[in-house]
C-alpha positions as CSV (number, residue, x, y, z in Angstrom):
1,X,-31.1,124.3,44.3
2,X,-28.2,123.2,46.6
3,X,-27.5,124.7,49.9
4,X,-24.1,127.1,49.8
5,X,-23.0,127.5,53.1
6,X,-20.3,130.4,54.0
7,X,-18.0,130.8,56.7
8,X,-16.3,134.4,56.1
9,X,-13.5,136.0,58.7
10,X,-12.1,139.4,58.9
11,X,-9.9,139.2,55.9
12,X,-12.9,139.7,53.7
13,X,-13.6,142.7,56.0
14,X,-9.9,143.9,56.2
15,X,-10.3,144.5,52.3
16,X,-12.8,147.5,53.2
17,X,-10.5,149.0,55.4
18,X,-11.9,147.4,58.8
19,X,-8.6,146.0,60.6
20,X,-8.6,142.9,62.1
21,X,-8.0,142.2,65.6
22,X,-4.5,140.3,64.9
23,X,-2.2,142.8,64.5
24,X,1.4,142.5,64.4
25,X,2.1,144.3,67.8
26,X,-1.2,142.3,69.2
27,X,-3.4,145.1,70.0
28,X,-6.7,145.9,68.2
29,X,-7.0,149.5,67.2
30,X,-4.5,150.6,69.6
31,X,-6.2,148.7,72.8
32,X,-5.1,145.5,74.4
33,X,-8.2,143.1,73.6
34,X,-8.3,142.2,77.4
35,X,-9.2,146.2,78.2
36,X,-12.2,146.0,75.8
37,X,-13.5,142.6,74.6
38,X,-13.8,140.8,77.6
39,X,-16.6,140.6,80.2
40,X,-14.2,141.3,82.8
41,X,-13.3,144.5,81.0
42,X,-16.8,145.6,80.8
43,X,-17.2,144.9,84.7
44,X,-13.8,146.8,85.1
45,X,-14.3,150.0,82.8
46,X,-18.1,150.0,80.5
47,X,-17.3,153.6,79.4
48,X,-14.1,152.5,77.9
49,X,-15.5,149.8,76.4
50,X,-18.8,151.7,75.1
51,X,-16.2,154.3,73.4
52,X,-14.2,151.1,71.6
53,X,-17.1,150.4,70.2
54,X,-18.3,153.5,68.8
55,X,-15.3,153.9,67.1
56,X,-15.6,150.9,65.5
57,X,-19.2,151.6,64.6
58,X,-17.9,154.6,62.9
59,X,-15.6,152.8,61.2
60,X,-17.7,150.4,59.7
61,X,-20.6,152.6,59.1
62,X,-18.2,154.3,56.8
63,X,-17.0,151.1,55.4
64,X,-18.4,150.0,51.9
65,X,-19.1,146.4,50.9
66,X,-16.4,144.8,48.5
67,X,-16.4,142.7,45.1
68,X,-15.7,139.7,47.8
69,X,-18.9,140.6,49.8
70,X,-20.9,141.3,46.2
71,X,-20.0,138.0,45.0
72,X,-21.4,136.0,47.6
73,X,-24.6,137.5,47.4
74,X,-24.6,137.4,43.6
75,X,-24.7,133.4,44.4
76,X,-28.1,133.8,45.8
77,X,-28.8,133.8,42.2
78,X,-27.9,130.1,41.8
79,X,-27.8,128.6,45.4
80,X,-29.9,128.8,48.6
81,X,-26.9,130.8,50.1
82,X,-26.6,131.0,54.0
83,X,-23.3,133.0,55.4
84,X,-22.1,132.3,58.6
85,X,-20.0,135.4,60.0
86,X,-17.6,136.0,62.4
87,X,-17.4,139.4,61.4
88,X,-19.5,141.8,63.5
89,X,-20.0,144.4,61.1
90,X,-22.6,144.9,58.5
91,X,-21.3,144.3,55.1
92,X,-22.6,141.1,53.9
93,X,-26.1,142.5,54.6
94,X,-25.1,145.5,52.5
95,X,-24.0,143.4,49.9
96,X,-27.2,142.6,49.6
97,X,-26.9,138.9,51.3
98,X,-30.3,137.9,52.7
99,X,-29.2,135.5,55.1
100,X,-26.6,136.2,57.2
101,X,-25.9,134.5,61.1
102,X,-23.7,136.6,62.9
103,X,-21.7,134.3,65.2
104,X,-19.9,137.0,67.0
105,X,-22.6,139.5,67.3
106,X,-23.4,142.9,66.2
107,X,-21.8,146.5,66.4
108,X,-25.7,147.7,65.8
109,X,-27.4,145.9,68.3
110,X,-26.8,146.7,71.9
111,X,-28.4,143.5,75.0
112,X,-29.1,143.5,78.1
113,X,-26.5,142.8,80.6
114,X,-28.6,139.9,82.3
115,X,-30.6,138.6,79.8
116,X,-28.8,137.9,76.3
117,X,-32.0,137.4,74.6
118,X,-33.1,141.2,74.9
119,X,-31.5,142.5,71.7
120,X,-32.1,145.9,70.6
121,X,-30.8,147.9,67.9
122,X,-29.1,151.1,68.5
123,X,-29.6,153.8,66.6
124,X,-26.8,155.7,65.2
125,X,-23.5,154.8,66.5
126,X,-23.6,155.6,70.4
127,X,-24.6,153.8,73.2
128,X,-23.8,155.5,76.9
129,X,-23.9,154.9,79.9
130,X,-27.9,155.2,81.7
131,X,-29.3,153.3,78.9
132,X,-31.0,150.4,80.2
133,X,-33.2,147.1,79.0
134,X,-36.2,146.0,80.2
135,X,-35.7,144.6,83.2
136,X,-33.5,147.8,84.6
137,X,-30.0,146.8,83.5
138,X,-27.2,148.8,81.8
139,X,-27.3,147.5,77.8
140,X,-24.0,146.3,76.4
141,X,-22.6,145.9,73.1
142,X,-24.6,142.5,71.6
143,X,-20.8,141.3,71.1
144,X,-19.5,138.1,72.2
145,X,-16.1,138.6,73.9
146,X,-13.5,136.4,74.8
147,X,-14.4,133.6,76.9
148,X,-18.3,133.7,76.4
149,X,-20.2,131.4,74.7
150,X,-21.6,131.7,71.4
151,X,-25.2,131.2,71.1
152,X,-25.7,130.9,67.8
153,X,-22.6,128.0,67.1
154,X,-25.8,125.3,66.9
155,X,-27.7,126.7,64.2
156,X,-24.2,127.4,62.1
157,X,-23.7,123.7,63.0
158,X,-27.1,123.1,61.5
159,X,-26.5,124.7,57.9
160,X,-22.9,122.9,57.6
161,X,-24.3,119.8,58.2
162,X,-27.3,120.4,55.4
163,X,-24.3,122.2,53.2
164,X,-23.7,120.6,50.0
165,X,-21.0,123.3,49.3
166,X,-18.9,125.1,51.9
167,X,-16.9,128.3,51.5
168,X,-14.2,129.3,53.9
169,X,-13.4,132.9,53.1
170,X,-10.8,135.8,54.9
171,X,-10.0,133.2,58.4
172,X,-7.3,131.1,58.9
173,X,-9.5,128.7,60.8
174,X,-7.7,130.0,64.2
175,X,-10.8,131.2,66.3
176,X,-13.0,128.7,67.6
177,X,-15.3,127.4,67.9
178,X,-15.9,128.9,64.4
179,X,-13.2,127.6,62.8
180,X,-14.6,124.1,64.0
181,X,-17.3,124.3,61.9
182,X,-15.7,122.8,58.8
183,X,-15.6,119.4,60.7
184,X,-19.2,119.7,60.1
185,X,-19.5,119.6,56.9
186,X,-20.8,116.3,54.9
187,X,-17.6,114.5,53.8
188,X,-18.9,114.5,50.1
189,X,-19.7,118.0,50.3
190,X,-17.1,120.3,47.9
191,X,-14.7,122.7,49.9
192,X,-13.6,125.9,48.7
193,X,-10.7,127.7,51.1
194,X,-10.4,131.3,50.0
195,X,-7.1,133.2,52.1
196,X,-3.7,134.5,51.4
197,X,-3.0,132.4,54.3
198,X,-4.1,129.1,53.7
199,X,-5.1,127.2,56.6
200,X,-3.9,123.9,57.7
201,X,-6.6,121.6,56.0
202,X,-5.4,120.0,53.0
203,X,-5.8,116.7,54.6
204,X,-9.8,117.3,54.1
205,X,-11.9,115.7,50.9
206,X,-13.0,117.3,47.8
207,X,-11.2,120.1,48.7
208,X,-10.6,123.6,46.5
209,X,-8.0,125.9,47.8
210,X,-7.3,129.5,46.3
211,X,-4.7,131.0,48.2
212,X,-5.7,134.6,47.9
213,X,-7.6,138.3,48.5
214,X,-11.5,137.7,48.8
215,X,-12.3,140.1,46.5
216,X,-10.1,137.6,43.4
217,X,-10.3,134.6,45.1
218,X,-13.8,134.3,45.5
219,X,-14.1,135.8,41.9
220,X,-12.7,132.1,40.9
221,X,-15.0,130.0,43.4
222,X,-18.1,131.9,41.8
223,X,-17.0,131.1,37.9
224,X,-16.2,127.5,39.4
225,X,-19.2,126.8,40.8
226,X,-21.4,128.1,38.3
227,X,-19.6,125.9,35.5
228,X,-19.4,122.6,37.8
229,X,-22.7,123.0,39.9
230,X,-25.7,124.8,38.1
């Protein structure tokens, strides 16, 4: 069976109503992303931060998973499928994808504020202020923000490297280090770019671009591979 890896973006998202964080007037749901996705706005204001993302819990607790989303994990049928996300919501899971690595973090998962590796889920869609890990800290949203690291970029590395086929799907390869991971696929690996914004990568081999919604393009990447590579 070969190895399917996926790098998906916020466009697949976007076509379940969950807005993406480049907006035309550059603010995310109507805050400047230095207010609430930073660590220096968490130092500078947690409860507006911890209310950010609430709403957006809500948002994509009410969002439903899309024929994009449903056609990825159909593939599991056919292909050891592995999906590497920036997206922070749910969907793919809800899909009914089995293995999904969430490069940018969770909505549902809350850490502690000095040791990333306590992860805990929250339940429902708040987290306040007084609720604390372990060790005595204030838990945060398990999100990375702009200008951390991102702990899980070396196992993402890992599957693109084992990938015999790569999907890029809903990101115009602007966001890195995620949208370095292409540069790690095998050479002879077959590339499928899936975006009504193509990104600038035509120069790469065996490449397949569909420039187009998730939801049709990826329709066309599914009948493709399944005529060419089953």
């Amino acid at each position: 069976m070969k190895k399917l890896v996926v790098l998906s973006g916020s466009g697949i998202s976007a076509e379940s109503g969950i807005p993406t964080f480049r907006a035309s007037d550059g603010l995310w749901e109507n805050h400047r992303i230095e207010d609430v996705a930073t660590p220096e706005a968490w130092v500078r204001n947690p409860t507006l931060v911890l209310e950010f993302y609430h709403q957006r819990r809500i948002r994509a607790r009410d969002a439903e998973p899309n024929k994009g989303h449903r056609m990825l994990a159909e593939l599991q049928e056919h292909f050891d499928v592995s999906i590497v996300t920036q997206n922070v919501d749910d969907l793919h899971e809800r899909a009914g994808s089995r293995h999904v690595i969430h490069l940018h973090g969770s909505l549902f998962e809350a850490r502690s504020s000095v040791d990333e590796t306590l992860i805990y889920p929250i339940e429902g869609t708040t987290l306040t202020i007084g609720e604390k890990c372990s060790k005595g800290s204030q838990l945060r949203p398990n999100i990375v923000w702009f200008g951390e690291a991102v702990p899980l970029m070396d196992v993402a590395i890992h599957h693109a490297m084992a990938a015999d086929l790569f999907i890029v799907v809903g990101t115009s390869l602007q966001v890195y280090p995620a949208a370095g991971l292409i540069q790690y696929v095998p050479y002879e690996a077959q590339k499928f770019v899936v975006d009504p914004k193509l990104p600038n990568v035509r120069h790469m081999p065996y490449l397949h671009m569909f420039e187009e919604m998730a939801s049709t393009g990826l329709v066309k990447v599914r009948d493709l591979l399944l005529k060419e590579f089953v």
